[in-house]
Every structure is written in structure tokens, then in C-alpha cells.
N, C-alpha and C positions, 0 to 999 in steps of 0.2 A: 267676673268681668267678661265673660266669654260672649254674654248675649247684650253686651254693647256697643251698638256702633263705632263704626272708626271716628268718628268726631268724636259723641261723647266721651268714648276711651281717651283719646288725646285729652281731652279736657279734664278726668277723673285724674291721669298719671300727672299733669304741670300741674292740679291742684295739691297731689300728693309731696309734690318736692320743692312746691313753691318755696319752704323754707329752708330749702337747702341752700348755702351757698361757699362753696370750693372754691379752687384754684384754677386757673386755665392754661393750657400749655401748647404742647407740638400735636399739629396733625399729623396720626399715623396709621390712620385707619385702613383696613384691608381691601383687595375690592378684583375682582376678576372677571372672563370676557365671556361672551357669549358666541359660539359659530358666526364666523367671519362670513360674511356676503361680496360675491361682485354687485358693484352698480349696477352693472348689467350694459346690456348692447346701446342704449340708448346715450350712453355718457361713454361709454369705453368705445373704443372704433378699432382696428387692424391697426395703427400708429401709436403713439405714444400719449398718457395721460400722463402728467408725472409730478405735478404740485398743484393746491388747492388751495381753499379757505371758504368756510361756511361764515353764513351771515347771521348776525346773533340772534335772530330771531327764525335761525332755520330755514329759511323759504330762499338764499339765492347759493348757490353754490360758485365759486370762481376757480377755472385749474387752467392750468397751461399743457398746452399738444400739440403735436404734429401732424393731426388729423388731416385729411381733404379739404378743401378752402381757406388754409391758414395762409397768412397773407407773407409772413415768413418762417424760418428755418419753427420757431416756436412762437405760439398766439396764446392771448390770454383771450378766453371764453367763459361763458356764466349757463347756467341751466336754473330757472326756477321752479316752483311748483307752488299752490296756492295756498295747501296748509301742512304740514309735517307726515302728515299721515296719507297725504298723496303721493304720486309718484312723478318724478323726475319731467319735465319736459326736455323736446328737443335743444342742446346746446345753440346758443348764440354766438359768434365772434362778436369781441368790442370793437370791430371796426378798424378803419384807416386810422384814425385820431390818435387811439389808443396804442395799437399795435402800427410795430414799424414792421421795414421789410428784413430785419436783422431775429433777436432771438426776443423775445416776452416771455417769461414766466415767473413762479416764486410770488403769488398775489396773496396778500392780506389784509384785511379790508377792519375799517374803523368800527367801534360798534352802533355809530350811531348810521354805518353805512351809508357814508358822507365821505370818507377817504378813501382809497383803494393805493396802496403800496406793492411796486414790485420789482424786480431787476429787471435790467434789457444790457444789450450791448450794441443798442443803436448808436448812432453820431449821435457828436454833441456832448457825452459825456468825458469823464475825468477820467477812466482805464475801461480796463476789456469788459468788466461788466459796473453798473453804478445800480444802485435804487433811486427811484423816482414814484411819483407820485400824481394820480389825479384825483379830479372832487367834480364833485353836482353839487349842484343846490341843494336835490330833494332825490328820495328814492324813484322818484317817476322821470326825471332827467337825464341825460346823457351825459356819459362820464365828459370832461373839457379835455384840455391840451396836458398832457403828460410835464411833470416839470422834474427836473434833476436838484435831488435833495443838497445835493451839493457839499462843501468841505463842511465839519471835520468830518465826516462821516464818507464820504465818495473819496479815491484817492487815483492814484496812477495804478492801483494795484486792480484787485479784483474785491466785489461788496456784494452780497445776494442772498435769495431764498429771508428774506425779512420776516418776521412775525411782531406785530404790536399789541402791547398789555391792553387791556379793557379798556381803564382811562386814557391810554392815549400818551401814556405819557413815558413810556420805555420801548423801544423800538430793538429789539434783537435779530442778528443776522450774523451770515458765514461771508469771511473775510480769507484770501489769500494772498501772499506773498510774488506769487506765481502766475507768472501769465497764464499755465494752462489749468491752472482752477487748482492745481494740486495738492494736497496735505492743509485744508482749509481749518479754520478756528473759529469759535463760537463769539461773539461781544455785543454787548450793550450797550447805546445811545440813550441820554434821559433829556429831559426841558423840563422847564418846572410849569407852564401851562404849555394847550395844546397851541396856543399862537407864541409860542417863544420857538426858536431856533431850536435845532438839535446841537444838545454836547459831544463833546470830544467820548470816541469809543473808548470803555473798557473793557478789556481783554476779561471774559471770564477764567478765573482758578484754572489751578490744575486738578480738583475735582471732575470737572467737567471736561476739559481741554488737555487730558493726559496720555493719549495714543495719536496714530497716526492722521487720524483721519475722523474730526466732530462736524457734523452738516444741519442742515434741515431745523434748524431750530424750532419750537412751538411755546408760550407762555399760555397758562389753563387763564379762566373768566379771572378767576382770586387770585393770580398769580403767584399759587403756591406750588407749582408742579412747572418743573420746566421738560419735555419731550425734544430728544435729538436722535441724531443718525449716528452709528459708530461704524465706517466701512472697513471691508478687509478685503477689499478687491486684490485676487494675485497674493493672497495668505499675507497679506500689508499689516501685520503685527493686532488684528482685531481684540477687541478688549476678554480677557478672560470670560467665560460663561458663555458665550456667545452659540449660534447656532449653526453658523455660515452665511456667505453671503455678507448680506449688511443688514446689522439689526435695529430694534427703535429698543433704545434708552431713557429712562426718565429721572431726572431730580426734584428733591422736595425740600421745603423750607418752610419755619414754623410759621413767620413772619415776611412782609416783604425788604425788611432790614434786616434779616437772619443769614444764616450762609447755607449753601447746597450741603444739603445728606449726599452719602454715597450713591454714584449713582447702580440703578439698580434697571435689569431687561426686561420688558412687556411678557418676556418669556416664548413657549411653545405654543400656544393657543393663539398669537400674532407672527411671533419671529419664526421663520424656515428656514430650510438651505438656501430659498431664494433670495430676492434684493427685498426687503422693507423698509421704509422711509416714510418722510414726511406726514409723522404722524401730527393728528391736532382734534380736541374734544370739542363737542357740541357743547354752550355756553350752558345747558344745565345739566351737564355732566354725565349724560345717560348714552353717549353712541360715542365712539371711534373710529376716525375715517384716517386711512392709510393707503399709501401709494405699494404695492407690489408686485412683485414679478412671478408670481405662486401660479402655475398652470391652472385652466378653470376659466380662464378670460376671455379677452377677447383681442390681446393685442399684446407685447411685450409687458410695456408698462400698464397697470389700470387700476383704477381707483376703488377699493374695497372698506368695507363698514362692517364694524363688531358693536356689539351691543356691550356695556360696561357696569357689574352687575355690584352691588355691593357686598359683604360678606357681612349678613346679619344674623347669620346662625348663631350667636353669639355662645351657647352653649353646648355644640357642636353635636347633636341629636337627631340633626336632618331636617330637621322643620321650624319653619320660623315660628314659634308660638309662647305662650306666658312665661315659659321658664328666661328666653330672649327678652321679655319685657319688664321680666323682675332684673334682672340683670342691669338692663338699660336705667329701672328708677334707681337703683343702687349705686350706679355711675352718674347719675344726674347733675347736671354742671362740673364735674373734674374733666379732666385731661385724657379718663380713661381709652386708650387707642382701640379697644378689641369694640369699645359702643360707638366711637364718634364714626359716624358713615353720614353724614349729611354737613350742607347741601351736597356736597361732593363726595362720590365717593373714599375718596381718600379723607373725610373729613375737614373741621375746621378748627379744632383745637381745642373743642367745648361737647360736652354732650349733654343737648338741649331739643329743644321741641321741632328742632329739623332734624336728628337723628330722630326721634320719633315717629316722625311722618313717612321717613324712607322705611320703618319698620313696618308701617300700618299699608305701607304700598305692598309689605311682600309678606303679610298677613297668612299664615296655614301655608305657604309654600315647603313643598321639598326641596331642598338643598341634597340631598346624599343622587351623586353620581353614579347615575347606575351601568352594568358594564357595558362595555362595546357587545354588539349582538354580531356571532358571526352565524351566517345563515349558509348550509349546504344547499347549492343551488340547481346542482348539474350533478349525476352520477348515471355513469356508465359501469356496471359491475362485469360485463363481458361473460354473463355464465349461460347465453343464452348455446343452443346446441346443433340449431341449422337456420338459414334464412339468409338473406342479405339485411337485417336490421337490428342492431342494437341499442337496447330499450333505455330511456333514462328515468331512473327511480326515484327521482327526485325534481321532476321536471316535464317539459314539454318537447325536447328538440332530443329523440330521437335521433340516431344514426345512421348512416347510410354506408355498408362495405362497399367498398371499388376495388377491383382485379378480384383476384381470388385468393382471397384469406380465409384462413383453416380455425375453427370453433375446436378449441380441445374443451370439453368440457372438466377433466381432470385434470389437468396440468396448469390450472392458476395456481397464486398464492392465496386468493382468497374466492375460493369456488374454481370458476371456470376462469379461462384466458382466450386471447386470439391471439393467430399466428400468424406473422407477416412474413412477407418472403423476401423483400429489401430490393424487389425489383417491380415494382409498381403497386404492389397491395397497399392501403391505407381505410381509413375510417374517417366520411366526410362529413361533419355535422353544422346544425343551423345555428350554433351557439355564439353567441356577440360578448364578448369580453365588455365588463363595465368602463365607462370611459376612464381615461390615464390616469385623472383625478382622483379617481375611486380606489380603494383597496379591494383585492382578491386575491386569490390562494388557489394554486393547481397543483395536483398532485395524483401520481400515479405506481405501480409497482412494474418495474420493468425486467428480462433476462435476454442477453444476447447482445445487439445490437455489434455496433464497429465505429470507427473513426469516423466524426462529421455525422453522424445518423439521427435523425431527426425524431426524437417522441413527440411531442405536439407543438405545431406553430399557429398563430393567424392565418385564414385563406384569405386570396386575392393579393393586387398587390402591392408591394413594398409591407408584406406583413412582417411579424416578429417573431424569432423564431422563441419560444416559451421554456422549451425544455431541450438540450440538446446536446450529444455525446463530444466534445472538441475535436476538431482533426487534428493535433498532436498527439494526445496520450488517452483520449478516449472518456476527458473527465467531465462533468455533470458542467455546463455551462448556459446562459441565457441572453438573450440579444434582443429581450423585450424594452422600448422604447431607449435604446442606445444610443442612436443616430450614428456616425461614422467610428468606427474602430473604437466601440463606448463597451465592448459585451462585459458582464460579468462570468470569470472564470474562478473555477475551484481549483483543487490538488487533490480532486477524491474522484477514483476511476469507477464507469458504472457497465460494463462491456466487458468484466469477467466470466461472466458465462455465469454467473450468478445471482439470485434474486436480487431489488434493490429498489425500496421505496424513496423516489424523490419527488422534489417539491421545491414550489416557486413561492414568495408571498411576496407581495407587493403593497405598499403603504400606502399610497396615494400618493404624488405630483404633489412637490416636490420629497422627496424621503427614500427609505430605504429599499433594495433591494436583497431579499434574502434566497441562499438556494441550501434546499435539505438536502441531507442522503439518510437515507435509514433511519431519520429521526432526528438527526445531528444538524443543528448549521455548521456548512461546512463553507461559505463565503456569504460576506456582505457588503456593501457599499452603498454612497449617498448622493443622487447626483445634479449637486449644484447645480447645473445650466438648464432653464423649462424651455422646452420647446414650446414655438407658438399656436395656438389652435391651426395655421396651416399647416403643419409638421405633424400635426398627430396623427397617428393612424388607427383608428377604429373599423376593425376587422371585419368580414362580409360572413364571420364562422370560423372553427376552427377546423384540422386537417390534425387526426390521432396516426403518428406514423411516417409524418411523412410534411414535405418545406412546403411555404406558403405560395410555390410558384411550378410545384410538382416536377418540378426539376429530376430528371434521369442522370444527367451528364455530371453533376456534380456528389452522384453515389448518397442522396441524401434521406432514403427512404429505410425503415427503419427494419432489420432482417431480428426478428427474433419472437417476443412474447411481449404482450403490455395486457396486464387488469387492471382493473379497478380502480378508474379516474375518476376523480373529483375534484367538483370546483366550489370554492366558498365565495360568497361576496364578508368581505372583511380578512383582516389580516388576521389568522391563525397564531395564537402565541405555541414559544415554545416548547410547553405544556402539552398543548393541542396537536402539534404534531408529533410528537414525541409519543402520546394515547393512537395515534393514528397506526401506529406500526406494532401496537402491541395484539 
């Protein structure tokens, strides 16, 4: 079967099993993400982007911001493009009509892109915030006058962040108690057509509804996947598994009269330390768009896209190929979970000639993840024996001595070393640290030093210092992208007068900071809050020896020995460093 097209395959394999006929049951198919993307500058602004909704046909995007020209506190905007595979046009506001001078956002829009649903807390409504609603005629019209959906659904409370089922005919949103939005709850409104009234809300389960804080609601095209927010603002009791921050959760159901599965996390390849929300999938199930706070942007909040990939390995060999397809005819019309991956990834209950076609889409693919690559980028080995320049062996940016440091050639740990004298000697180099977002690894073997003394920082200024002795007890510390009184400190002293290899790694924005000694992590931590692209500092080079502002007065210049620095692009496992010192 190998030298049959993808058609005629399809058509050989539903010849094959045309006679079969099974049971059908729950979708539970598997299905995972691909490297998240910003929008990019075009949709994202320095303000806030912070809920959406795509139009089922892909081409209009709707989110709400506090961008430049919003006409209040929060505006609902659209950006379209002409076909999927283009890119983004400039944002438009909906105008005065649309948007009041109070808050807009929370838009989700009908599929025949004929209705547009959203919250406000302008007048006129029934509490602090209500949904409402406008309509065109036609896609090429102008949305009309906003109208307030009104009782049982709007109350004196708070009603917002809406999502509507495909047909039109279940309407889900976050409800609170509370004037100021707090501790909000998930429920659904139904009518039995789209010209009936909406019913009285149902509070969803305590499946869904069982911690402190359920938000952002989403219903998939087949509404068998419901996607929510679960916050833990201020450690607020977040649901087990979690990663920090606020994560995106999803439930599943066999049927649309079935009840929610446990609900289960998008995981690490979505969720961070940072804020993720208002997640919601592209109507044929192949992209995920989510609101985050993940440094890399362009603004606090901003709207990011992963791609949503299915698991058809079904034999788990790495490659999608015949032994996947013998598989697939073998499950042909049951319920089998591990084959149904179509339409949706997560399946539809049956596996039939749409899980087939999602197989034929990722035909001879590799599946098997191959490792993180960490690349040695910068090496300074320090064995050089007279000059003012030390060489990098691994690179292009060369060093430069300033004042007068001493070349021992015999007295490194590994070859030669240099000798600072902790009263202006240092090592200036033309090295740029990868932006905040990126992971890298520095590391160095140090002897000597004192209180506060500086083995490498960022030059220029407001840099960070990378590697650095504490002025209390002299121990291994780091104050790379900290922001105020944020450093990471150890309990492992490195100013013994004794050799001592340490080391920084750095995960990438949002994630962890690690710092070595001799091989050992010896402190770690995680740090929830991203700063905004104007807060980040990317370095004009580094300074071996000595602070990012060459500062005298505050004794910050390194008196001792340093060999053998290196820098990786990628975070060094503990393995890696641990070989490092052998």
C-alpha cells in the first residue's frame, strides 16, 4: 500500500472495513501543542490585549484592549486578513456604536458571524457588568446598536466573558456574586431556537465550579470540550497540578447530554508561572489561541497561538506509518480512544474516515522528540600568557583586559587563569546575553574573591549582576532579571580561598532560576511576575570581574582568580553540569 496515494489509500482502507460494524462511544482521543507564537506587534500594542474570538471561517479575529485610540477604559476591536494563511491586518475599533465610553470586552461572535456577544459595564444595564449583544445583516455591514440581553441572564450582580455554542443555542459565561468580580462561577443559558429568549442560567457542577476562582469560559465547534480559567492570584487555593499563575483547564463530554470528565490542564507546553486564560480553538481544530502574560511580547497581556497537533503515533515507533494504519483498520468504527483523532483532535466517538484523513495528513511524519540542543557559545579559557586579549574558542567576541591583570599561566584549574586585583582590573567583552525569553547557562571556575565581589555581570546600564559573592557571608548569588530586592541567594560560600566552579542557568521568561557550585544546585526559584518588554534589560556585553556600572565605591570588583567561562545557549541539565566539573 505504500505506493498509493492518499486518496486511493483512504478508499482501499473504508473498502476494507466497510463491513465492519461496532459500537460507538466517548471521545478520548489524545492530541498535543506545538511551540506557542505571539501575534506579534501588529495585534499586540505596549497595553493590554486580553479576550478574543475567531470567526468561524478564520479570516476576523475580535479581542478587547486598552490600546491607544480606545474610546474607553476597554474597546472591542477586530483585525482581519483575506485568507488563513495570510497575515493579520491592522486592528480596527467597532467604533462609537459599539463601544461605550465605560469598559467592552469578552466578544464572541455567532458562527454565521451575524451576532457578536460581549460584556460591558456601560449604563443602562442591570449590574456592574451585563452581556449584550449586536448583529449586521451581512458580513460586509456594520455591527447596529448594542442591545442588553437582559433577565434571566443579566442580574444586579456581575455576568461576562460569554462564549456561544456553534448552533447558537447555549450561551456560557462567568457570573459573580460580587461587586468587584471576585470568586466568579461558570453557567450556562440555553433557548430552544436562536429567535427564542434565553433561559434561566444553570450553574455548572462542581466538576467544573470546585475551587476558588473558574473564568473565561470557551465551548469547542462540537461542543464536546468545554476550556476555562482556574486563578490563583495571591496563592487563592489554585486547583491541584497547576503551574502558577492562572492556568487554562479543559473538560470533555461524550455527548452534548453527557456530563464533564475531570477536568484536566493544557499542561506546560501552554500553562507557566505566568497568567494564561481565555483560551478558545479555531472551528477545525488545528490552532489555539490564548491570552498570556509569558514574556516575549509586547505588552503585559497579548494574544498567543499554538498549533494543536493530534497523537497518531498510534504505535508509538516515532513515525506515523502502516503499522498506525493497520491499527486504525483494526479500530474501524468502535470507540477505540488511542485511534479516534478526527475531526477533532480529541476525537468524536467513532473511528471512521475522519480519523483517517487526519492520519493521511501526517503521513511518514516523525513524532519522536528529539533533545533540547544546548550549544557552547562563548568560551574564554584564560590560558593565554601575555597581551591585553583573551581569545574566545568557541566564538567571535574576543576579550578585552582593562587596568592591569596578571596572566598566570600555571595557576588555573584548568590550564591557565587571570589575576584581578579587585581594584579596577576586569575583562570587557562584546558578548550579548540571549534575550530574557531565551535560556542560557554561564559558568565559570573562580578562587579568592570577598564580600559583594562581582564575577560577571551585564555592561552598561541598569545591567544584572549574573554571578555574584553576597555581601553578608560571601555566598554564590544572582540578580539577573530580578527587578527590585528579587535576587536569588544560596547558603554555599564561594570566597574561601578555594577553587570553585559556579554557574547560573536560566530557563527562559517565565521559569526557573538555577545557581551551581561545584556541580551541585545549590538554589532555585520561579519567578511568577514577567516583566514588560520595557523593563527588560538586554546587555550592551558583559564585564568578567567586575559590576555592570564599574563601580569603585561599592568594593564590587573581583580580587582573585577566574578561568574558564562558558556560556551555553540552552539550559544545561543537571548531568551537564555536573560533567562540567569533572
Amino acid at each position: 500500500m505504500f505506493w498509493l496515494n492518499r486518496n486511493r489509500m483512504r478508499l482501499v482502507v473504508v473498502g476494507i472495513v466497510a463491513v465492519m460494524v461496532l459500537s460507538r462511544g466517548s471521545a478520548k482521543a489524545d492530541f498535543t501543542f506545538g511551540e506557542p507564537t505571539n501575534l506579534g506587534p501588529v495585534i499586540n500594542s505596549s497595553a493590554h490585549e486580553y479576550s478574543h474570538c475567531l470567526s468561524s471561517d478564520g479570516l476576523e479575529l475580535y479581542f478587547g484592549s486598552s490600546r491607544e485610540g480606545s474610546l474607553g477604559s476597554w474597546d472591542l476591536w477586530v483585525t482581519t486578513r483575506t485568507t488563513t494563511e495570510d497575515a493579520w491586518e491592522e486592528p480596527k475599533n467597532l467604533g462609537q456604536l459599539v463601544n461605550s465610553p465605560r469598559g467592552d470586552h469578552g466578544p464572541t461572535l455567532s458562527s454565521d458571524g451575524l451576532e457578536l456577544y460581549f460584556n460591558s459595564s456601560r449604563l443602562g444595564g442591570a449590574g456592574s457588568y451585563d452581556i449584550w449583544v449586536t448583529r449586521r445583516t451581512t458580513k460586509a455591514d456594520s455591527w447596529g446598536q448594542p442591545e442588553n440581553i437582559g433577565a434571566p441572564v443579566n442580574s444586579a450582580h456581575a455576568e461576562y466573558n460569554p462564549t456561544l455554542s456553534s448552533e447558537g443555542l447555549e450561551l456560557y459565561f462567568a457570573f459573580s456574586a460580587e461587586v468587584d468580580l471576585w470568586e466568579p462561577k461558570i453557567a450556562v443559558t440555553r433557548r430552544e431556537t436562536i429567535n427564542d429568549p434565553w433561559g434561566s442560567p444553570v450553574i455548572l457542577g462542581p466538576v467544573v465550579n470546585n475551587w476558588t476562582w473558574q473564568d473565561t469560559p470557551w465551548i469547542s465547534s462540537d461542543g464536546l470540550v468545554l476550556m476555562f480559567t482556574d486563578y490563583g492570584w495571591d496563592n487563592a487555593s489554585p486547583r491541584p497540578g497547576g503551574f502558577g499563575g492562572t492556568d487554562i483547564l479543559y473538560v470533555r463530554r461524550a455527548t452534548k447530554d453527557s456530563e464533564w470528565s475531570e477536568p484536566m490542564n493544557l499542561g506546560p507546553a501552554i500553562n507557566t508561572a505566568a497568567d494564561e486564560d481565555f483560551a478558545m480553538i479555531s472551528v477545525d481544530g488545528t490552532m489555539l489561541y490564548f491570552n498570556s502574560t509569558h514574556c516575549g511580547g509586547s505588552g503585559s497581556h497579548d494574544l498567543w497561538e499554538a498549533p494543536i497537533l493530534p497523537v497518531a503515533d498510534f504505535d508509538d515507533d516515532g513515525t506515523i506509518g502502516m503499522g498506525d494504519l493497520l491499527m486504525l483498520v483494526e479500530a474501524w468504527e468502535t470507540d477505540d480512544p488511542k485511534c479516534d483523532i478526527g475531526p477533532m483532535p480529541w476525537g468524536d466517538g467513532v473511528v471512521d474516515a475522519a480519523d483517517l484523513d487526519i492520519l493521511m495528513d501526517h503521513w511518514n511524519q516523525e513524532t519522536s522528540i528529539a533533545p533540547v540542543e544546548v550549544e557552547l557559545i562563548a568560551h574564554w579559557a584564560f590560558d593565554e600568557t601575555k597581551g591585553m586579549k583573551a581569545y574566545d574558542s568557541a566564538g567571535v567576541c574576543d576579550a578585552n583586559l582593562m587596568g592591569d591583570p596578571v596572566w598566570q599561566p600555571e595557576g588555573g584549574m584548568v590550564g591557565g587563569a587571570i589575576e584581578l586585583d579587585g581594584m579596577g582590573d576586569y575583562v570587557s567583552v562584546p558578548f550579548v546575553l540571549p534575550r530574557p525569553d531565551k535560556a542560557f547557562s554561564i559558568f565559570a571556575w573562580v578562587k579568592g574573591g570577598d564580600k559583594n565581589h562581582v564575577i560577571i555581570s551585564e555592561s552598561g546600564s541598569y545591567g544584572n549582576f549574573l554571578l555574584q559573592a553576597d555581601f553578608i557571608a560571601g555566598n554564590l548569588m544572582t540578580s539577573f532579571q530580578a527587578g527590585f530586592n528579587n535576587h536569588l541567594y544560596s547558603e554555599t560560600p564561594i570566597i574561601d580561598g578555594q577553587w570553585h566552579h559556579v554557574g547560573f542557568v536560566w530557563n527562559g521568561y517565565p521559569s526557573n532560576r538555577i545557581l551551581y557550585v561545584d556541580g551541585i544546585e545549590v538554589a532555585r526559584d520561579t519567578l511568577t511576575e514577567c516583566m514588560g518588554p520595557g523593563d527588560w534589560y538586554v546587555g550592551q556585553g558583559i564585564y568578567i570581574g567586575a559590576s555592570w556600572g564599574l563601580d569603585t565605591h561599592h568594593d564590587y570588583y573581583w580580587n582573585g582568580l577566574i578561568d574558564d567561562v562558558r556560556i551555553y545557549e540552552g539550559a544545561l541539565s543537571a548531568e551537564d553540569v555536573a560533567a562540567l566539573v569533572q
